[in-house]
Backbone bond lengths (Angstrom), bond angles and torsions (degrees), N, CA, C in turn:
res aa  C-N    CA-C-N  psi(-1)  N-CA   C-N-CA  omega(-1)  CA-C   N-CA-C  phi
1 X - - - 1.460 - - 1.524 108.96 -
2 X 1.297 109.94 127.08 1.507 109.59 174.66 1.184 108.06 -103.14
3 X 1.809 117.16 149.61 1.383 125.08 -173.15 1.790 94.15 -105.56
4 X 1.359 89.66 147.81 1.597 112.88 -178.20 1.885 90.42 -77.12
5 X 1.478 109.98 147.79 1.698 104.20 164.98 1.600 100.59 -47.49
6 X 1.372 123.35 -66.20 1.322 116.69 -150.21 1.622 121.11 -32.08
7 X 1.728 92.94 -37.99 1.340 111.94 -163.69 1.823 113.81 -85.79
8 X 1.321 106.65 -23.70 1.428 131.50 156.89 1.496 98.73 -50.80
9 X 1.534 121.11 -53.09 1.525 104.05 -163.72 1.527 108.80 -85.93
10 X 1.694 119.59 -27.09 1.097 111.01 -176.48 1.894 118.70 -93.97
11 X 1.058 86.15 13.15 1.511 109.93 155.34 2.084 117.53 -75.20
12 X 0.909 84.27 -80.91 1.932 109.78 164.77 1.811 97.18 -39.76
13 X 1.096 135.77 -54.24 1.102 131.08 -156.94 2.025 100.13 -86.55
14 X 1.159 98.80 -41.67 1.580 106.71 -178.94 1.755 122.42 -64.96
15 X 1.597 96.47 -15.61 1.318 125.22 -163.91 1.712 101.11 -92.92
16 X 0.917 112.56 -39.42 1.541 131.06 -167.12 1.706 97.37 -87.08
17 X 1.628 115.92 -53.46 1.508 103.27 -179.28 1.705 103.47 -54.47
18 X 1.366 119.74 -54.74 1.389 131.38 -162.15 1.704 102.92 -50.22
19 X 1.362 106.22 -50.03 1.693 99.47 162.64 1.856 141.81 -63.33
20 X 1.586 74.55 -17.12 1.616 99.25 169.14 1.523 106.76 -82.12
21 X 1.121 129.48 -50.38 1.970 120.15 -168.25 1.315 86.70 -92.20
22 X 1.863 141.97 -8.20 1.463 108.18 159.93 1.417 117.58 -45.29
23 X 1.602 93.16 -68.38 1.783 109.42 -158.51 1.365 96.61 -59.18
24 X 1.477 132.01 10.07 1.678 112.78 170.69 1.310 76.77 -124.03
25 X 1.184 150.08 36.52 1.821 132.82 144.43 1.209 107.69 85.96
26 X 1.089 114.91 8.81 1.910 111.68 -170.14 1.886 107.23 -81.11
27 X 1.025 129.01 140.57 1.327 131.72 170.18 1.122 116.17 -62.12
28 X 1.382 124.04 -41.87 1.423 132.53 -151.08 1.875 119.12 -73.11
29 X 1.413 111.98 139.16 1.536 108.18 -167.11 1.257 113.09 -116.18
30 X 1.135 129.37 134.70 1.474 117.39 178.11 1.211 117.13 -99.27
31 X 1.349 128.58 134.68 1.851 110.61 169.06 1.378 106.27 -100.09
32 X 1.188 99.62 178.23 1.467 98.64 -176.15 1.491 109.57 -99.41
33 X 1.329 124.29 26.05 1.013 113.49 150.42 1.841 122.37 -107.02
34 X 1.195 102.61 13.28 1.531 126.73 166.73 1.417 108.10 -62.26
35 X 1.661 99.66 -53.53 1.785 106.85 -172.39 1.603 90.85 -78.81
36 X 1.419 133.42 -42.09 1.571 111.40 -175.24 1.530 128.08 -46.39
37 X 1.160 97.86 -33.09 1.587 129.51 163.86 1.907 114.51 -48.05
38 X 1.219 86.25 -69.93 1.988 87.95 169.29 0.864 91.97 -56.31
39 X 1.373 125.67 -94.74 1.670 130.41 -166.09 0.986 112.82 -5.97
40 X 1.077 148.15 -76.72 1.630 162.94 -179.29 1.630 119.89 -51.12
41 X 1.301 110.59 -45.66 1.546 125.09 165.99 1.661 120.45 -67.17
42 X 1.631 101.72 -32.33 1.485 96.41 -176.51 1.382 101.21 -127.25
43 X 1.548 115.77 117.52 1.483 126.54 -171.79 1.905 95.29 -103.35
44 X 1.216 122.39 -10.13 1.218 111.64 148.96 1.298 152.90 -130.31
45 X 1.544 139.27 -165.96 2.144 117.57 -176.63 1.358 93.01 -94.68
46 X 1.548 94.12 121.51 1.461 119.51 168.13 1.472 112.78 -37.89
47 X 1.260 112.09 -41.89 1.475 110.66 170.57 1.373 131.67 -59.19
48 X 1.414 106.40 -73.68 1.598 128.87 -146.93 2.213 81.38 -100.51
49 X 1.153 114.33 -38.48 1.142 124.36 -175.06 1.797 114.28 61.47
50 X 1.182 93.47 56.25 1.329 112.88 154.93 1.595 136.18 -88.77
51 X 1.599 108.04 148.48 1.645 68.94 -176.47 1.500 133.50 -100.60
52 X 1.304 118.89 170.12 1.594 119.43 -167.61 1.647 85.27 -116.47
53 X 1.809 93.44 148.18 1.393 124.59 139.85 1.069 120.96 -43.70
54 X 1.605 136.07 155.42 1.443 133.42 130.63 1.441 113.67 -58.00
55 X 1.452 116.08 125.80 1.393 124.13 -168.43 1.688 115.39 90.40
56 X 1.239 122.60 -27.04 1.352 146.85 -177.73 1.349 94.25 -66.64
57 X 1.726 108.70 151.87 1.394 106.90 163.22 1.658 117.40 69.61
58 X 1.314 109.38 -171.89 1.333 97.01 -171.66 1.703 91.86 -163.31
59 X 1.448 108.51 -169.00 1.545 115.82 -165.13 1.836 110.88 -116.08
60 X 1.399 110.83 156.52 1.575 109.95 -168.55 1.565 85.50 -125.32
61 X 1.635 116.65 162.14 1.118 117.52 139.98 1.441 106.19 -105.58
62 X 1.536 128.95 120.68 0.951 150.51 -148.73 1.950 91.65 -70.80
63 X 1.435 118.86 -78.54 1.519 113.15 178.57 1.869 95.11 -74.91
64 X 1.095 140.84 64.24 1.678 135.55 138.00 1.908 100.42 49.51
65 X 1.115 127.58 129.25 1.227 121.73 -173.97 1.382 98.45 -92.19
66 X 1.347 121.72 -17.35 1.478 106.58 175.43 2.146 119.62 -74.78
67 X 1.519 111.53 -2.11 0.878 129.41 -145.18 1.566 97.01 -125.05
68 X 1.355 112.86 -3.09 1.222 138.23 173.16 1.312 130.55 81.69
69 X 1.195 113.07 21.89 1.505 141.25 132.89 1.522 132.34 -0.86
70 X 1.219 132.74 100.09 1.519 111.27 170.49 1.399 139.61 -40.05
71 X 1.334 136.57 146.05 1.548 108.77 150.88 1.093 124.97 -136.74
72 X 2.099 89.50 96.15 1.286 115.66 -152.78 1.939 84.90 -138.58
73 X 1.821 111.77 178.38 1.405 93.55 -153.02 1.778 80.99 -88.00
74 X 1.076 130.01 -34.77 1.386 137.23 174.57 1.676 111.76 -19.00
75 X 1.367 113.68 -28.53 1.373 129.18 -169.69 1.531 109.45 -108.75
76 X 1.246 107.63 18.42 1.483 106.13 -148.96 1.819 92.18 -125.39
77 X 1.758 113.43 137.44 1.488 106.10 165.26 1.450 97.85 -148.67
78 X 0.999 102.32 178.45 1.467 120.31 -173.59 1.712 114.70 -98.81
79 X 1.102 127.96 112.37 1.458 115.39 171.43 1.151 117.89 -154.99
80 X 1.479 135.65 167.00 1.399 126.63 -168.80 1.251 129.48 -68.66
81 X 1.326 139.46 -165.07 1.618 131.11 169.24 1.340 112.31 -69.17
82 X 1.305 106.40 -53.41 0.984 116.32 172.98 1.570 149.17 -35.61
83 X 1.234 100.78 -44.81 1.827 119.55 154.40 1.725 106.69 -77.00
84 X 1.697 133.27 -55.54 0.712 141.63 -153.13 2.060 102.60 -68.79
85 X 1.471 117.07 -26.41 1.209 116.25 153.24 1.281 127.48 -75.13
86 X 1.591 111.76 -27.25 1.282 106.33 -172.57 1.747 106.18 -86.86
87 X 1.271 132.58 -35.20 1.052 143.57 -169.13 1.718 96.26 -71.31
88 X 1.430 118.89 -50.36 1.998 101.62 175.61 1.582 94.36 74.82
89 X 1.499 92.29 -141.40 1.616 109.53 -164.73 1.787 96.77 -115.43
90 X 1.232 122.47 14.56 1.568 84.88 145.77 1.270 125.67 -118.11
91 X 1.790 96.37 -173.22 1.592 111.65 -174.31 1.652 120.64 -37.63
92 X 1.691 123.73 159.53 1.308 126.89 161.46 1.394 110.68 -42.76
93 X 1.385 111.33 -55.70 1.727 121.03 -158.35 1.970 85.86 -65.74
94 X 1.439 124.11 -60.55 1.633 129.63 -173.72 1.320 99.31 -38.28
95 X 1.647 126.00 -40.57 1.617 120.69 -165.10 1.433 117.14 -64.30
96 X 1.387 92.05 -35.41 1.690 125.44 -142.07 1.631 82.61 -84.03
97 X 1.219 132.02 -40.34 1.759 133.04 167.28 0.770 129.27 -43.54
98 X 1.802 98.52 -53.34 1.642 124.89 -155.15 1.737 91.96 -74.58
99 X 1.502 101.18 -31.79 1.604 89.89 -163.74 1.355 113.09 -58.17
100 X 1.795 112.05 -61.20 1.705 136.69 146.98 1.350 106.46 9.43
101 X 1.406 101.63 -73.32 1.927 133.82 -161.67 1.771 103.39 -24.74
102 X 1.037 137.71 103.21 1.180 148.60 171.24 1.271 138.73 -127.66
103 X 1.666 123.51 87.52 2.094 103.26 -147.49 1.475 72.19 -105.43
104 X 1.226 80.97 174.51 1.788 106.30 156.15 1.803 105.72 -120.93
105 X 1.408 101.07 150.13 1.536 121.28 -170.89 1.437 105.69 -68.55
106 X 1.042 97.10 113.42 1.895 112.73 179.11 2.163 99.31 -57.39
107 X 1.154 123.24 -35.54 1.338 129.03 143.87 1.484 141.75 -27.99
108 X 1.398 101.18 -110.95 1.618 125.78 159.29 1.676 129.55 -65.28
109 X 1.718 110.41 -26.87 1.231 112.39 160.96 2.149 91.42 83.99
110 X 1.114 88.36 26.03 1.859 92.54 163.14 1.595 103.29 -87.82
111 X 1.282 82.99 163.48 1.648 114.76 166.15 1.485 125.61 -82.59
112 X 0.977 142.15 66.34 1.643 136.28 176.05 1.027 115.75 -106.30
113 X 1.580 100.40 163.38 1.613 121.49 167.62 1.796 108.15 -89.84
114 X 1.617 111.40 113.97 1.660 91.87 179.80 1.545 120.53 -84.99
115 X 1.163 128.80 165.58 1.468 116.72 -176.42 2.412 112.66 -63.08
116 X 0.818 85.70 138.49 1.756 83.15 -175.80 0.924 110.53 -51.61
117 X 1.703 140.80 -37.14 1.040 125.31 -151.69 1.677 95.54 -92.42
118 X 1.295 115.62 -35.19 1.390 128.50 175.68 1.742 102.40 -33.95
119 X 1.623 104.30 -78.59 1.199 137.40 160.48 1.792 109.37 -3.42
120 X 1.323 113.36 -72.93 0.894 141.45 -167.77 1.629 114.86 -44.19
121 X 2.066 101.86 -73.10 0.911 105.88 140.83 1.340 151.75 1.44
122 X 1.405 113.09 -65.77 1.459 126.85 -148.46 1.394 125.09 113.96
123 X 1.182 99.30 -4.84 2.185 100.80 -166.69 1.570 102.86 -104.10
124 X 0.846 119.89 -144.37 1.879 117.46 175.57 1.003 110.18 46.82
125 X 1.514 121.78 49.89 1.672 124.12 129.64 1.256 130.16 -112.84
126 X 1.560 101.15 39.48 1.656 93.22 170.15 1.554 81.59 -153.57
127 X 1.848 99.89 147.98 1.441 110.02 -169.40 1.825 120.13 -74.37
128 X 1.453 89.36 -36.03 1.684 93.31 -177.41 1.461 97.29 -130.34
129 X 1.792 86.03 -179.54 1.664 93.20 170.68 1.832 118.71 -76.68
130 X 1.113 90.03 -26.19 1.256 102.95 174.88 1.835 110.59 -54.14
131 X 1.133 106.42 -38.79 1.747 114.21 -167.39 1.670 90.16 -84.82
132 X 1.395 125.66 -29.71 1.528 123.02 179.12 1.513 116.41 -73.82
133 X 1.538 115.10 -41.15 1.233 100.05 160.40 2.036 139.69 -91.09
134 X 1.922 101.52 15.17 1.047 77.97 174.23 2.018 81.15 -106.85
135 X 0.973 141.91 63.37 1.166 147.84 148.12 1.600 124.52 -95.38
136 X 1.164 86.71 -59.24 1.956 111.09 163.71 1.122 91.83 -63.39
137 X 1.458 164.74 -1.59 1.559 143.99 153.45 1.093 120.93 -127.62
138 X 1.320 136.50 35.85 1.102 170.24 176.13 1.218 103.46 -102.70
């Protein structure tokens, strides 16, 4: 039996979650015909909702399996690289902020996006390092 690439990749990709909810203890297995399934159902990124190719794009677990997440296809969407780096490990509703998220520089009086975890914290009101150290000498 020969495998189509597609199925080569959604093999590789199904293989990698399944090693991912091991090392967090999770039971749950994905096949790769779980993701053929998304694939096919969602022709665009759950996020930004652009549209994707078949084969295009790539897959989210929507609640993050480290975050206690299934990894099951129910948990599963389709979206570009682009969100799928920016989004990380948190929640839909956390993305859906982060996207929003817009300070201006307690400094220079720019517009940025601060990093989330910064954010999160308490820190991420100043755009650069540059704006951090003329604060500290100020």
């Amino acid at each position: 039996m020969t495998q189509s690439s597609e199925e080569r990749r959604l093999r590789r990709i199904a293989s990698s979650y399944n090693r991912d909810a091991e090392r967090l203890g999770q039971r749950h297995r994905l096949a790769w015909e779980d993701l053929l399934v998304v694939e096919e159902a969602f022709g665009f990124c759950a996020y930004c909702h652009i549209e994707l190719e078949l084969g295009g794009g790539t897959f989210d677990h929507a609640i993050p399996l480290d975050r206690g997440g299934p990894n099951a296809g129910y948990n599963l969407v389709r979206c570009c690289y682009k969100c799928q780096r920016e989004k990380g490990t948190k929640t839909p509703e956390e993305y859906a902020a982060y996207r929003s998220l817009i300070v201006t520089c307690a400094m220079c009086g720019k517009a940025f996006r601060p990093r989330w975890n910064e954010w999160q914290a308490g820190r991420g009101r100043l755009c650069s390092r540059r704006c951090a150290a003329l604060k500290r000498w100020s």
